[in-house]
C-alpha positions in Angstrom: 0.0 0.0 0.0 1.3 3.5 -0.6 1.9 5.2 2.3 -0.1 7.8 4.2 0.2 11.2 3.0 0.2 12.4 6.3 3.0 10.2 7.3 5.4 11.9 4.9 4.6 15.5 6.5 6.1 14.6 10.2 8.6 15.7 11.9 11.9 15.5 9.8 15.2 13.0 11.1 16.8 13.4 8.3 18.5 10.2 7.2 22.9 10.3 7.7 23.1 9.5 3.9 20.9 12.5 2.9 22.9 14.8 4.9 25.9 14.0 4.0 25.0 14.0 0.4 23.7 17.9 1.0 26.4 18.8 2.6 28.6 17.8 0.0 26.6 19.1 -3.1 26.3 22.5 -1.1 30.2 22.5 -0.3 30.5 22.4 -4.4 27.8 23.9 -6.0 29.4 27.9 -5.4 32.2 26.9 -8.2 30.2 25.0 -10.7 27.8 28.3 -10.4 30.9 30.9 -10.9 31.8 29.1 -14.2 30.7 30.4 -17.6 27.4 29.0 -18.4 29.2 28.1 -21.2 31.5 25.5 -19.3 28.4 24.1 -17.9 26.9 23.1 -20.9 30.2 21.8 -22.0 29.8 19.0 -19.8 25.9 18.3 -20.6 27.0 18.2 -24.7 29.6 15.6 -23.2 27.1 13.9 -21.3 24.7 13.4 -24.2 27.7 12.1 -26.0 28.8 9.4 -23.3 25.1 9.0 -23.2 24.5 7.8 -27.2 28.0 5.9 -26.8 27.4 3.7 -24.3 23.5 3.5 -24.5 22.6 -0.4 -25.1 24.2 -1.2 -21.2 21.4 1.0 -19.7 18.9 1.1 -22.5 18.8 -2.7 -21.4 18.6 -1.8 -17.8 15.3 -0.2 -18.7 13.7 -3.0 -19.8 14.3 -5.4 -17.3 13.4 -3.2 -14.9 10.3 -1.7 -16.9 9.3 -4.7 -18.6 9.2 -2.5 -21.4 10.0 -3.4 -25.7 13.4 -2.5 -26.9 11.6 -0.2 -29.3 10.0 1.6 -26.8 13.0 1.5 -24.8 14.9 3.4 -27.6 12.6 5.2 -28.8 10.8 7.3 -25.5 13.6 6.8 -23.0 17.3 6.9 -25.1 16.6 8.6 -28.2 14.4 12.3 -26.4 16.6 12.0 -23.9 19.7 12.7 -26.0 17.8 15.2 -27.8 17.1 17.2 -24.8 20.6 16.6 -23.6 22.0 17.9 -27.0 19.2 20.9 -27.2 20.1 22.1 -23.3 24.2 22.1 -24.1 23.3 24.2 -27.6 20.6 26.8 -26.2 21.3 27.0 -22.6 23.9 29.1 -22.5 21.9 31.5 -24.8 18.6 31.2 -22.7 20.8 32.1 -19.6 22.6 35.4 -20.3 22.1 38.7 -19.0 19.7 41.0 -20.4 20.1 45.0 -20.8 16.9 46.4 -19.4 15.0 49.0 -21.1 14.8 52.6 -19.6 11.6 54.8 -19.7 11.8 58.3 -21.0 8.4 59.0 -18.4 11.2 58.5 -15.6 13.6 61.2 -17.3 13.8 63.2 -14.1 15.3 60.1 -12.4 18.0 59.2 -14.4 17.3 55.8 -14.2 20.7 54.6 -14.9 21.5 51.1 -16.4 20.0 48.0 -15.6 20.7 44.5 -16.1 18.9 41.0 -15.7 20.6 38.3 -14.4 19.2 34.6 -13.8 20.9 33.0 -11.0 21.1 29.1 -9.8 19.1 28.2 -6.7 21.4 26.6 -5.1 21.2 22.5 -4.4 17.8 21.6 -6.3 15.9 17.9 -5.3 14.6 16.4 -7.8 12.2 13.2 -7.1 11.1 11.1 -10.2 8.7 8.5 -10.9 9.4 4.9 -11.9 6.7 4.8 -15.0 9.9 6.9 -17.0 13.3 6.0 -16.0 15.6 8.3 -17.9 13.5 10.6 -19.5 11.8 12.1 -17.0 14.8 12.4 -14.6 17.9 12.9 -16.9 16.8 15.8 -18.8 15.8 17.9 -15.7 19.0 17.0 -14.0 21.2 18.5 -16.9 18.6 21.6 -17.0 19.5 22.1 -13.2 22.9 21.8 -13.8 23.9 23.8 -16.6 21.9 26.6 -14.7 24.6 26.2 -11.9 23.1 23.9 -9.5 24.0 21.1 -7.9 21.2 18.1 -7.8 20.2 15.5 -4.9 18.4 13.2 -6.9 16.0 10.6 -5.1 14.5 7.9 -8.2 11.8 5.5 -7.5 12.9 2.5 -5.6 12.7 0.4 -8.5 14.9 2.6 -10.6 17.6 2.6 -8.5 20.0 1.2 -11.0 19.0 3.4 -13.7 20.1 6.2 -11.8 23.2 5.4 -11.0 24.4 4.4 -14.1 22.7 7.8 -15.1 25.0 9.7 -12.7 28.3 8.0 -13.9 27.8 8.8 -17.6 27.7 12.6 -16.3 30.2 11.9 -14.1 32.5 10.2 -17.0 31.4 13.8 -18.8 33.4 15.6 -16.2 31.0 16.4 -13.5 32.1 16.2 -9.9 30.4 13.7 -8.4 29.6 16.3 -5.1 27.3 18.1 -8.0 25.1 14.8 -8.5 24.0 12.7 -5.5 22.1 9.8 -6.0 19.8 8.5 -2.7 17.9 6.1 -2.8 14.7 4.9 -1.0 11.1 5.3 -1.1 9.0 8.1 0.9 10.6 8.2 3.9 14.1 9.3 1.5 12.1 11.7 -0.4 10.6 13.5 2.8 14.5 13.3 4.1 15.4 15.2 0.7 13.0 18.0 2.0 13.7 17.9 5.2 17.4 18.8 4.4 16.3 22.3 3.6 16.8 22.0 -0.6 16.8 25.5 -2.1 13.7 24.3 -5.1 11.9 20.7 -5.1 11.5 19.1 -8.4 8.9 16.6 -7.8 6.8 14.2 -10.3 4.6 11.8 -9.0 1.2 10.6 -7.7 -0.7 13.7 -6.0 -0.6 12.9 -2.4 2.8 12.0 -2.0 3.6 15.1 -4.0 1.2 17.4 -2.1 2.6 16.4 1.1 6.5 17.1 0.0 5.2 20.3 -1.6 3.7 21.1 2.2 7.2 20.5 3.9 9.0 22.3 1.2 6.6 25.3 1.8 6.9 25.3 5.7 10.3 25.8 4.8 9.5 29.0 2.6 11.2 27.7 0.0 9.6 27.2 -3.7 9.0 24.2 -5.9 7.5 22.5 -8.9 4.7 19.6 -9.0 4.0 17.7 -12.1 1.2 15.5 -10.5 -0.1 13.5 -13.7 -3.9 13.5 -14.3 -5.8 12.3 -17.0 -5.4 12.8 -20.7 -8.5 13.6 -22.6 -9.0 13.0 -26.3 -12.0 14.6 -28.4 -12.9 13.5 -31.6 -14.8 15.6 -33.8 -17.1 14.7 -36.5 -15.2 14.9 -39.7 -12.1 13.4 -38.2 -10.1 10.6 -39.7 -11.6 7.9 -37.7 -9.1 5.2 -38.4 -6.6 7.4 -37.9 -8.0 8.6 -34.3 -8.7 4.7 -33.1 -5.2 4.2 -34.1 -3.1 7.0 -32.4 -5.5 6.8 -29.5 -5.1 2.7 -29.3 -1.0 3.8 -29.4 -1.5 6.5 -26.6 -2.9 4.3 -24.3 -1.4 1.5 -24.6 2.6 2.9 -25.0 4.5 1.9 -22.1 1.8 -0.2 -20.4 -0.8 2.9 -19.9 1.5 4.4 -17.4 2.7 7.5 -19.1 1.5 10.9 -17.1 -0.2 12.0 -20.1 -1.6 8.2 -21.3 -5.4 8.8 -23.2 -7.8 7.8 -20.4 -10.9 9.5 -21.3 -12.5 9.9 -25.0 -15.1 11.8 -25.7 -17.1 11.9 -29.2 -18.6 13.5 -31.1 -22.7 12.1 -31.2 -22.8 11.5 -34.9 -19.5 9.3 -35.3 -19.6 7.7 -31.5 -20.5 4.0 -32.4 -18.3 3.9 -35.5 -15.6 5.4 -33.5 -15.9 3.1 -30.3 -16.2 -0.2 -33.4 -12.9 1.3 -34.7 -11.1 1.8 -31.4 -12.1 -1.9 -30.8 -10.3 -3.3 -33.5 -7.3 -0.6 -32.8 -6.7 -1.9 -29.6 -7.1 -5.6 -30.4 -4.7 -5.3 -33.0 -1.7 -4.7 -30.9 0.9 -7.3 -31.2 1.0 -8.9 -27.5 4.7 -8.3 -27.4 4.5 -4.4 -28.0 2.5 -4.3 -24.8 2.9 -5.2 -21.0 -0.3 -5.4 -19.2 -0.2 -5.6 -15.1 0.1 -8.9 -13.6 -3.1 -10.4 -12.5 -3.7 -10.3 -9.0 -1.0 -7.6 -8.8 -2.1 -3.7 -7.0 -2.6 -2.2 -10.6 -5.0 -5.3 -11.4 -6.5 -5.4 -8.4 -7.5 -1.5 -8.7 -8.5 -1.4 -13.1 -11.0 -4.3 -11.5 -12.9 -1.9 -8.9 -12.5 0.7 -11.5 -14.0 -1.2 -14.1 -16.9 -3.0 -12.1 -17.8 0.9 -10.6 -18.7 1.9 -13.9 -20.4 -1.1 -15.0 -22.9 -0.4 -11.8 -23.0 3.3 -13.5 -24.7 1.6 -16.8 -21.4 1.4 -18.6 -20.6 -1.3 -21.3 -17.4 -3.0 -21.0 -15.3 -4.6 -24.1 -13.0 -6.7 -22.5 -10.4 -9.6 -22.9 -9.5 -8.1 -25.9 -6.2 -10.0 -27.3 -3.7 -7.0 -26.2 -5.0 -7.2 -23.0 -7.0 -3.9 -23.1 -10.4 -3.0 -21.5 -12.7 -0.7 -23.4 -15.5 0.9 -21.7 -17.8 2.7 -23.5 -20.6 5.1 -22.6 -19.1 6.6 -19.2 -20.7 9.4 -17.5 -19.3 12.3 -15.6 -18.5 10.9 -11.5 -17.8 7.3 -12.6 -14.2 6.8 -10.9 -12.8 5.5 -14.2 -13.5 9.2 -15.6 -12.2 10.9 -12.6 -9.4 9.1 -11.4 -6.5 8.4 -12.9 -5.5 5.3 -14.1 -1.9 3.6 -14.5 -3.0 0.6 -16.8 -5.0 -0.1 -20.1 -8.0 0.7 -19.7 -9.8 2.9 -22.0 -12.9 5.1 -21.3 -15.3 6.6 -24.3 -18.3 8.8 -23.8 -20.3 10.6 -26.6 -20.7 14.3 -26.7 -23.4 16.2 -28.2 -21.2 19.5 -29.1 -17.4 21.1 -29.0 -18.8 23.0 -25.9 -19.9 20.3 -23.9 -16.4 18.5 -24.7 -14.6 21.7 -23.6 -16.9 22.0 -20.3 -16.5 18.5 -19.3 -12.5 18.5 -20.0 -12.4 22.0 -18.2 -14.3 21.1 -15.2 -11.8 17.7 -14.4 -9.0 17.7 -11.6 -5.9 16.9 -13.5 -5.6 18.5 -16.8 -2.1 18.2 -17.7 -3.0 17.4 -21.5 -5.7 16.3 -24.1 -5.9 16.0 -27.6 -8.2 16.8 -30.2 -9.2 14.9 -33.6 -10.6 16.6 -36.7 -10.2 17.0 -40.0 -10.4 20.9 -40.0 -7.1 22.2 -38.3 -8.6 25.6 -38.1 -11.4 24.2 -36.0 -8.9 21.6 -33.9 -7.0 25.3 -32.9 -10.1 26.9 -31.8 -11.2 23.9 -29.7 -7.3 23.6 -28.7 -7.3 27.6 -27.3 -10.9 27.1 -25.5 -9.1 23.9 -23.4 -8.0 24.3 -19.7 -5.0 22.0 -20.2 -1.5 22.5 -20.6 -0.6 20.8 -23.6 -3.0 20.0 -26.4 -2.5 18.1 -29.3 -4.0 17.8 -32.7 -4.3 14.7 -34.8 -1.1 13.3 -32.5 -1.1 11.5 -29.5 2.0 11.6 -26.8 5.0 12.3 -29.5 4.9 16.0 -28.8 6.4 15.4 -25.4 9.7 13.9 -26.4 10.4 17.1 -28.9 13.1 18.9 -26.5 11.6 22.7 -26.9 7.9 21.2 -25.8 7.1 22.2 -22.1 5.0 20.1 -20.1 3.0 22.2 -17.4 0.3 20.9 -15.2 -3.4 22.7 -14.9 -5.5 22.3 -12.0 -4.4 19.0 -9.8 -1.8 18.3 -12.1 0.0 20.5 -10.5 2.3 23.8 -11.3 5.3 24.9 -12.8 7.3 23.4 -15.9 9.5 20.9 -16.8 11.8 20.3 -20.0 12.2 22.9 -22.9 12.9 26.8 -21.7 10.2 27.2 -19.9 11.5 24.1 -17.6 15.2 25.4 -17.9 13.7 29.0 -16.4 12.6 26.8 -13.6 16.0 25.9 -12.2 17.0 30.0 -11.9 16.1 33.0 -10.3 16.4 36.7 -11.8 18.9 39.3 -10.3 18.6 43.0 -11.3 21.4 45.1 -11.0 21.3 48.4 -11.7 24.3 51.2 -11.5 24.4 54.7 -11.7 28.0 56.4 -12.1 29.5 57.9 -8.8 29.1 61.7 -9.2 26.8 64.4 -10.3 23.9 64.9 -8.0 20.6 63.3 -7.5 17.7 65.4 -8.0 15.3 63.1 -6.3 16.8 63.5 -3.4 16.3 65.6 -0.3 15.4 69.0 -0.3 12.9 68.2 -2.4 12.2 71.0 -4.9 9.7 73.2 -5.3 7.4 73.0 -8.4 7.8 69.0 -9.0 4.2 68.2 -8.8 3.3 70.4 -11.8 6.1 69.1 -13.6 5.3 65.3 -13.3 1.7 66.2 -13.9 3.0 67.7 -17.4 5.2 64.6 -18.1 2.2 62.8 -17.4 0.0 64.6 -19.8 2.5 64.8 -22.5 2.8 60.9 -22.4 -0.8 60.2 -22.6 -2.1 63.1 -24.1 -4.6 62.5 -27.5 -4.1 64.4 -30.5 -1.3 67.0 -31.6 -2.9 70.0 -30.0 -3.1 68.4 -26.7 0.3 67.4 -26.9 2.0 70.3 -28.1 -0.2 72.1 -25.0 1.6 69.7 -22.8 5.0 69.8 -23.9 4.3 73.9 -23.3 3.4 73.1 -20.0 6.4 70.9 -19.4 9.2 73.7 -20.2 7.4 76.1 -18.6 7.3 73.8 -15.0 11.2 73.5 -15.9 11.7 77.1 -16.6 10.3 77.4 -13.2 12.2 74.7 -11.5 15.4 76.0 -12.7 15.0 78.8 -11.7 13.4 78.3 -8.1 16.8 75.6 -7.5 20.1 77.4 -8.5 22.5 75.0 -9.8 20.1 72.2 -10.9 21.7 70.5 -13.9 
């Protein structure tokens, strides 16, 4: 049984291993963060290229561990991963430099002087991953941390334990110091620890109440962090779509890596007039699955055990159920807002499909769910799939495409609602791992008119500035431009020696 959410937010004894491992990540992390951004990415472009070297060693720990195709291995773990690696090392550096600030002529009396962004590391970062994505979802946000100038404690699921530390050696064969990366290893109790050992941001992806808890610790703390809390993925398909098409990519989407991706189809909603040929079509998709591109739970396992009370609750609710299909995947068709297979996520293959009478009541019912990290939308008119896309509460949204989007490296995936907040991967997820800094400087001499005695006559004259700046119409403005010099003429004059 998972553990109680409430157990995680206890008192904190933070475990020896944890504690050493922050100390020494926060004994190394000032250097890495005074190197050139540059440097830093040096070692990720390394990284990825240890990475594509030596791949098949740890591509194969994936699947024994995941039970997972070597196709699927390759293709969603090695292959994104390398690409984000590669895309962090190229743009990161870019992404990360200083900006010159603009200054506002409104200000003029100021001097405003110059002013500079500057994006700054945290500090030591934890990041805590799931084990439903081994590499990808950990590997890439580690080298996003790092080339930002932070060192990592990295806690992976239990089951992933391997993974990760053949992970950390081919960044440590890139040249990292090992203080920068620190693998620990456990289950809830190590994550909490993570916490508990005061890390400057949390990185955390996961199931909601374990996350929610952390995120509670972290903030007791006063210290910031990002969830990505999964939720369901919502397809619509409109009439007009490519139905074989739909049944197909939808049939992939739920049944790629078992149905345990994040952003796995869960819930399909369609359109009235093409509902039963679609739910016939998505029949035959997901029969048509070769048994050895899919691994379903284990019967009697947890994850059987729960698709069972999921699938017999909406079977009460009136639902019809296509099951024992030969991949191993449940269909179940004509599901109705509060059934628990609609509302809950689910980590297996089960598929639900409910008919829609418009495009609105597809975006209220997507809208109005807990978890909206993504959904999808079918249609032949692409015009209409990016009017329904804009009118979605979700943070990624798809058209005529199912899951592929999220390996691209550039793509962000943000959570809505109970999925949680912040970003991870691409630059929004890079911006995640810095803070800004604005400096601004003024040379050392001539004197500051804003300062004490305050002169006589500056109300008028910011009134004027005001006017001139906002001021409709030629007349008016050359009527406030006279009423600027003349509440100059006046200041001048009233404070002898005013530049």
């Amino acid at each position: 049984m998972p553990p109680d959410p409430i157990d995680l937010v206890e008192s904190v004894r933070v475990d020896h291993a944890v504690s050493s491992a922050c100390r020494a990540a926060r004994g190394a992390w000032r250097h890495w963060a005074q190197l050139e951004t540059c440097e830093r990415a040096e070692v990720i472009g390394r990284a990825a290229r240890v990475l594509a070297a030596e791949a098949a060693p740890i591509a194969e720990s994936i699947g024994i561990v995941s039970g997972r195709s070597a196709a699927d291995v390759w293709s969603a773990e090695i292959l994104p991963t390398l690409d984000a690696l590669r895309w962090l090392a190229r743009c990161g550096p870019r992404a990360l430099r200083p900006q010159a600030l603009g200054r506002s002529w409104l200000q003029w009396y100021f001097r405003a002087g110059r002013h500079r962004l500057h994006w700054e590391p945290y500090g030591v970062v934890g990041i805590v991953t799931p084990g439903n994505s081994l590499l990808f979802l950990a590997a890439p946000q580690i080298a996003a941390a790092l080339v930002a100038g932070n060192a990592v404690i990295w806690k992976p699921a239990p089951a992933g334990a391997s993974v990760a530390f053949h992970t950390a050696r081919i960044f440590f064969r890139a040249g990292l110091s090992p203080a920068l990366l620190q693998v620990v290893t456990g289950g809830a109790a190590t994550a909490r620890d993570v916490v508990g050992e005061g890390v400057d941001k949390l990185f955390f992806t996961g199931g909601k109440a374990a996350g929610i808890a952390l995120y509670r610790l972290q903030a007791e703390r006063g210290r910031p962090a990002v969830l990505e809390l999964s939720g369901r993925h919502v397809a619509v398909v409109l009439a007009g779509a490519d139905l074989d098409l739909a049944a197909a990519g939808i049939a992939w989407g739920k049944l790629t890596n078992g149905g345990r991706n994040c952003v796995s189809t869960q819930l399909v909603l369609v359109e009235r007039a093409v509902y039963d040929e679609f739910v016939a079509r998505a029949r035959g998709a997901l029969a048509s699955v070769p048994a050895g591109d899919f691994c379903a739970p284990a019967p009697g396992s947890e994850a059987a055990r729960r698709i069972d009370e999921l699938v017999s609750d909406a079977l009460a609710g009136g639902a019809r159920l296509f099951e024992h299909l030969p991949s191993g995947a449940i269909l179940v068709a004509d599901v109705t807002p509060g059934m628990r297979v609609v509302e809950e996520e689910i980590q297996g293959p089960v598929l639900a499909v409910a008919a829609v009478e418009s495009r609105a009541e597809a975006v209220a019912w997507i809208n109005a769910g807990g978890g909206r990290l993504s959904a999808s939308v079918w249609t032949g008119n692409l015009a209409q799939g990016e009017a329904l896309a804009r009118r979605l509460d979700a943070g990624q949204v798809w058209i005529n495409e199912e899951l592929a989007p999220v390996a691209q490296p550039e793509v962000t995936l943000a959570g809505r609602g109970e999925s949680g907040f912040g970003a991870s991967r691409g630059l929004a997820g890079l911006m995640e791992m810095v803070q800004p800094k604005v400096i601004s400087r003024r040379p050392a001499r001539g004197r500051r008119r804003h300062y004490f005695p305050t002169a006589p006559g500056l109300e008028g004259m910011f009134r004027a500035t005001i006017e001139l700046a906002f001021a409709a119409g030629l007349v008016r403005q050359f009527r406030a431009a006279g009423a600027l010099a003349r509440s100059l003429v006046g200041l001048i004059r009233s404070t002898p020696g005013i530049p």
